[in-house]
C-alpha positions in Angstrom: -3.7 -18.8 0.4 -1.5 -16.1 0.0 -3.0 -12.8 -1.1 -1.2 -10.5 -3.4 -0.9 -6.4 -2.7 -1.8 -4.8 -6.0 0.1 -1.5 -5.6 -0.5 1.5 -8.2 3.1 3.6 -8.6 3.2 7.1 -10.0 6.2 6.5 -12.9 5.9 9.9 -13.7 6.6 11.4 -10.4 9.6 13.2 -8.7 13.1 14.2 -9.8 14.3 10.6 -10.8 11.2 9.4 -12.7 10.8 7.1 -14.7 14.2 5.2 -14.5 14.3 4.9 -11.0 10.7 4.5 -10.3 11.1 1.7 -12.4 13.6 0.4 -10.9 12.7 0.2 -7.4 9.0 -1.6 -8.8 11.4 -4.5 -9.9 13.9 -5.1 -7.7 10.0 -5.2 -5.3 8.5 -7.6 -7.8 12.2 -9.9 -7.5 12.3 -9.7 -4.1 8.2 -10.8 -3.4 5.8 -13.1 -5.3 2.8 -11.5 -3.3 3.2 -8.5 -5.1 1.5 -6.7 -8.6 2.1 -3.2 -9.5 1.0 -1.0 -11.9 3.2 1.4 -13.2 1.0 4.4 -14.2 2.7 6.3 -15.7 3.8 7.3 -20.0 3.7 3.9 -21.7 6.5 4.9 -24.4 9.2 5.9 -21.5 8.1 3.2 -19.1 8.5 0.6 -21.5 11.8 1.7 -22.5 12.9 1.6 -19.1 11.2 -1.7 -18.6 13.0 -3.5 -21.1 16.3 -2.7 -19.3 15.5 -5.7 -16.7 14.6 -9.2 -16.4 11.8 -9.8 -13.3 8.3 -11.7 -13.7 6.2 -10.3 -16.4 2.1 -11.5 -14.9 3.6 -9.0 -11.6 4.4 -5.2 -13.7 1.6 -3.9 -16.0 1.6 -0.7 -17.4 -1.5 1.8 -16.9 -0.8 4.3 -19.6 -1.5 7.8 -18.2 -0.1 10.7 -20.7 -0.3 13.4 -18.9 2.7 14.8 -16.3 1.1 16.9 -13.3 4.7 19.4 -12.9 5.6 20.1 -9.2 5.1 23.9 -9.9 1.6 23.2 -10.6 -1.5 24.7 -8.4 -2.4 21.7 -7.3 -6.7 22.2 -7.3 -6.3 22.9 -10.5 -4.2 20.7 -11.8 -6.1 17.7 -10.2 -9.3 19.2 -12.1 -7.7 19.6 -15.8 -5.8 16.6 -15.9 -7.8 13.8 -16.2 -5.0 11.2 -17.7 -2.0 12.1 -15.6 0.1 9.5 -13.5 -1.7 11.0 -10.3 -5.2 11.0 -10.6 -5.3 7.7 -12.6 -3.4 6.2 -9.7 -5.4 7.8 -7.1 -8.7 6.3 -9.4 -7.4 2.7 -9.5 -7.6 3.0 -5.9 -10.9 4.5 -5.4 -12.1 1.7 -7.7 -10.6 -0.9 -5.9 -8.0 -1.9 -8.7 -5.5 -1.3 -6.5 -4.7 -1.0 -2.7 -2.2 1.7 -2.7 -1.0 4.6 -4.9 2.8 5.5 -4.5 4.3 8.8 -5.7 7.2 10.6 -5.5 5.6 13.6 -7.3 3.9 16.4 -6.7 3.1 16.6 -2.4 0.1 19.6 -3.2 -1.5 17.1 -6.0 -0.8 13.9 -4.0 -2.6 15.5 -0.7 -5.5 17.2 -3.1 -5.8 13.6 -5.0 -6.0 12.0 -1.9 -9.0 13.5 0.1 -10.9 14.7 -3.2 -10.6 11.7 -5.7 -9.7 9.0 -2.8 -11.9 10.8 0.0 -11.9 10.7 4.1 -13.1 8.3 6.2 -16.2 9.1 7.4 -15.6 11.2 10.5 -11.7 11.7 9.6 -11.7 15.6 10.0 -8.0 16.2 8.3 -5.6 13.3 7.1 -1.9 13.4 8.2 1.0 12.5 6.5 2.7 10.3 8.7 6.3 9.5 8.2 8.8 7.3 10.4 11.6 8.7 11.3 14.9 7.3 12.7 15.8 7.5 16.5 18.0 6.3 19.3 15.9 3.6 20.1 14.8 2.3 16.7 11.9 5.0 15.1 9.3 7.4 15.9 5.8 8.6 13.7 6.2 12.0 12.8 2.4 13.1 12.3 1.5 15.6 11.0 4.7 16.5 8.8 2.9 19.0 5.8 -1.0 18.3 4.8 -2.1 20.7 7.9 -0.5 23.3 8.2 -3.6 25.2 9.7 -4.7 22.3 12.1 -7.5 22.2 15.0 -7.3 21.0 18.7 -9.6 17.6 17.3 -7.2 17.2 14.8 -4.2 16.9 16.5 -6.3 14.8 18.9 -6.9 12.5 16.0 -3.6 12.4 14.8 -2.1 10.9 17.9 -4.8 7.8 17.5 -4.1 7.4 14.4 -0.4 7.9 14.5 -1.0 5.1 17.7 -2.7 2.4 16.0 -0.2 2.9 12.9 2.7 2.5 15.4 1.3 -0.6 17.4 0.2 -2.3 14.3 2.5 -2.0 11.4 5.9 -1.1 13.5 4.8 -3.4 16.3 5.5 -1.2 19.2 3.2 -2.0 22.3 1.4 1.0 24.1 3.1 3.4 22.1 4.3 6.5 24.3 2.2 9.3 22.4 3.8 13.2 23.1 3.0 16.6 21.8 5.4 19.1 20.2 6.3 21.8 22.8 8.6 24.4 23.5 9.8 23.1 27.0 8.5 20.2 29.3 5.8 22.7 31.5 2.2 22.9 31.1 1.4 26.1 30.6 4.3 26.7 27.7 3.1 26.7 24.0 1.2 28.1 21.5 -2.4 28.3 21.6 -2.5 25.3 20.0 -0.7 23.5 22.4 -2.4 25.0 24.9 -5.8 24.1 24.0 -4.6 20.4 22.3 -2.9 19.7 26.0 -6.0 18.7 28.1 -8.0 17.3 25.5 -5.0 14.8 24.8 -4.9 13.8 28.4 -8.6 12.9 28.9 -7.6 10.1 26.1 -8.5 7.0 27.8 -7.2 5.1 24.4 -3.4 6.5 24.1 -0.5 6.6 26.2 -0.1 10.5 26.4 3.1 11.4 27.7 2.9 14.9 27.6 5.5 17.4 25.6 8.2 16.6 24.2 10.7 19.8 22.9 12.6 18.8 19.3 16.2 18.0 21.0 14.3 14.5 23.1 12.7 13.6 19.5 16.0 12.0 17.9 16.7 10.2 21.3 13.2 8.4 21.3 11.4 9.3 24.2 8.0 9.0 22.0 6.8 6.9 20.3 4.2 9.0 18.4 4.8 12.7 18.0 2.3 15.2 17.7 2.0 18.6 15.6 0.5 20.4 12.5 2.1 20.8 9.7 4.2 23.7 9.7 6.2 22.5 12.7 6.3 19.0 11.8 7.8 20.1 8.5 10.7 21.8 10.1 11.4 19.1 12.3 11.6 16.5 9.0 13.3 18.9 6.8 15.9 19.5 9.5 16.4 16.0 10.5 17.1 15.1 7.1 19.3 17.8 6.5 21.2 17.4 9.5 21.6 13.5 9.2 23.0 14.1 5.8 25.6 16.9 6.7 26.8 14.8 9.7 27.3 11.9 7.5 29.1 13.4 4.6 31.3 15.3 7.8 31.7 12.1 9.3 33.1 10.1 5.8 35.2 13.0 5.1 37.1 13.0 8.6 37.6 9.0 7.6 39.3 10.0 4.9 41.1 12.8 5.9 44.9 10.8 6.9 46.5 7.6 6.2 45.9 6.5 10.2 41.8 7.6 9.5 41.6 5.8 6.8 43.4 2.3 8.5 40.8 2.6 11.3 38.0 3.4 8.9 38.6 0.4 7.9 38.2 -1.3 10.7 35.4 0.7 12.2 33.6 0.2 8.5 30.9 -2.9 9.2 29.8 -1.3 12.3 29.5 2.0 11.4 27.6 0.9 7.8 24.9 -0.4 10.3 24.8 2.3 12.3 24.3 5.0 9.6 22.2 2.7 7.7 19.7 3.1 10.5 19.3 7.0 10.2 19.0 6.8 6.8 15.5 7.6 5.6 14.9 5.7 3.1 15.4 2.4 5.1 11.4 3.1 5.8 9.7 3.8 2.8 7.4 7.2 2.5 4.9 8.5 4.5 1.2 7.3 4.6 -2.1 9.9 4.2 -3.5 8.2 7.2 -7.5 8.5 7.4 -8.4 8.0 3.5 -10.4 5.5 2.3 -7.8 3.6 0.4 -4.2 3.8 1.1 -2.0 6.7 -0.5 2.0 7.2 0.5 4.2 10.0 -0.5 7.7 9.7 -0.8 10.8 12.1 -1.5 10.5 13.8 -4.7 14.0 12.5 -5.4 13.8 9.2 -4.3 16.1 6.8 -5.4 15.0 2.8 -6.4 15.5 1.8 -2.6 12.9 4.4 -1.0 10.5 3.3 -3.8 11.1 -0.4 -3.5 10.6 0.2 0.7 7.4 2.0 0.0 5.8 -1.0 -1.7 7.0 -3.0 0.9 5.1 -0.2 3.3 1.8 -1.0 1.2 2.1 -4.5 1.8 2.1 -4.4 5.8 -0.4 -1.4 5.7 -3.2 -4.2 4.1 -1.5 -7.0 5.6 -2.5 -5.0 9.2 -5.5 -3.8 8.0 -5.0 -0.4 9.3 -7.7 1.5 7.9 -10.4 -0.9 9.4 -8.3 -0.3 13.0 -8.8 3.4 12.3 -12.4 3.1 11.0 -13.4 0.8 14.1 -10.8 2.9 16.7 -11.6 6.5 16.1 -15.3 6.5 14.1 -16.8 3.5 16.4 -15.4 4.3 19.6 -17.6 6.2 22.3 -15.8 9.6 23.0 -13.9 9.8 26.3 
């Protein structure tokens, strides 16, 4: 029998809400029949938006939540005072097992304090990740962690790359995934402290492939699988990637178009070079998972368009579908220590 994903999406939440959050939720529900989602979000608004489509009514219900958490929000706070926002009545639904997932394009501080206070660790989960994939030469790598540390620990990173592993072998379906470590050049004793002290304790891992360090130019080519960092510098590496991927595409179409002859063997070059660009573009791959909660929570760009959000859903469905957070219960908490 086939078992439905019941997926709770923040309609309130980023620049684009709630049209194309709405969106994206049906052109999911059209696509799959294994699929309900709760839009969570200002009933008036959502409804109005709603009305604008035709999909199957018994997979959208609305959660009314009347409260809007603002990005410029302190997040503690806001998490405490409002009770009936799209965020934590989302985040609820899953700690009460109404839903499996909780999508938002809102608010990353509120999303990362929802998750670990209202959703809660995994027992012996130290510091959840976000955990995006990102495009590569060779197909696409787990970026972990890319902004809930930013103050991370030796064990953390350790528990990053075996989560960031069984996430990779699991959903992506990559085999043995090559774990590496964010580093300033390819010799041991380069690095921060951090590195420095993460190093060794990464190599005694009998569980993971660890390659070793990888420096930022070798991520885009693929050399790793999995790669490794706290926050700060994973955050860098995403927000330049994304910048950089979108500059060279806009230079790229502009060239195309610069002279009659470009334009004839844009032409020509067009199907191929659709499919290549659609494979660095982000939002082929949904948002990026809180990895070690005890329900699932993903974030995606605050200005998310329908197709990031409709890719997410997708996301929740092979995340429960895999089972990944009883692989990371039984793999990290039940696992004798190296």
């Amino acid at each position: 029998m086939q078992s439905t994903t019941r997926v709770a999406l923040d309609a309130m939440g980023g620049d684009n809400a709630p049209a194309e959050v709405v969106k994206g939720a049906v052109d999911a529900v059209n696509k799959r029949n294994d699929i309900k989602i709760f839009l969570v979000g200002q009933k008036v608004p959502v409804e109005r938006e709603l009305s604008l489509y035709t999909y199957p009514k018994e997979q959208i219900e609305i959660v009314d939540a009347p409260e809007v958490i603002e990005m410029a929000e302190p997040p503690v706070m806001a998490i405490r005072r409002k009770k009936q926002s799209s965020i934590v009545v989302g985040m609820n639904m899953v700690k009460n097992k109404e839903a499996d997932a909780f999508v938002s394009a809102g608010s990353s501080g509120a999303v990362l304090v929802g998750g670990q206070v209202i959703v809660g660790r995994i027992k012996g989960i130290q510091r959840p990740p976000l955990a995006p994939l990102i495009p590569t030469e060779r197909g696409v790598s787990l970026l972990i962690d890319c902004g809930a540390n930013v103050d991370a620990r030796a064990e953390h990173l350790v528990q990053f790359a075996k989560m960031g592993s069984i996430y990779m072998e699991h959903v992506v379906g990559v085999k043995n995934p090559k774990v590496a470590l964010v580093n300033i050049g390819a010799e041991e004793e380069k690095g921060n402290a951090l590195v420095k002290e993460t190093m060794p304790l990464l190599r005694e891992c009998t569980d993971i492939n660890f390659v070793g360090s990888i420096e930022a130019r070798d991520i885009p080519k693929g050399d790793a699988d999995v790669i490794v960092c706290e926050a700060f510098t994973g955050n860098v590496i995403l927000k330049l990637y994304e910048g950089l991927s979108s500059t060279l595409i806009g230079v790229i179409k502009k060239g195309l178009m610069s002279t009659l002859k470009s334009k004839i063997g844009a032409a020509l070059a067009l199907p191929a070079l659709k499919n290549t660009l659609k494979s660095f573009d982000a939002t082929e791959y949904g948002g990026a998972p809180l990895l070690g909660l005890n329900g699932l929570v993903v974030k995606t760009h605050g200005s998310s368009k329908a197709k990031e959000i409709t890719n997410s859903v997708f996301q929740c469905v092979t995340f429960k579908e895999k089972e990944i957070n009883d692989k990371i219960k039984e793999y990290i908490i039940n696992k004798p220590a190296d």
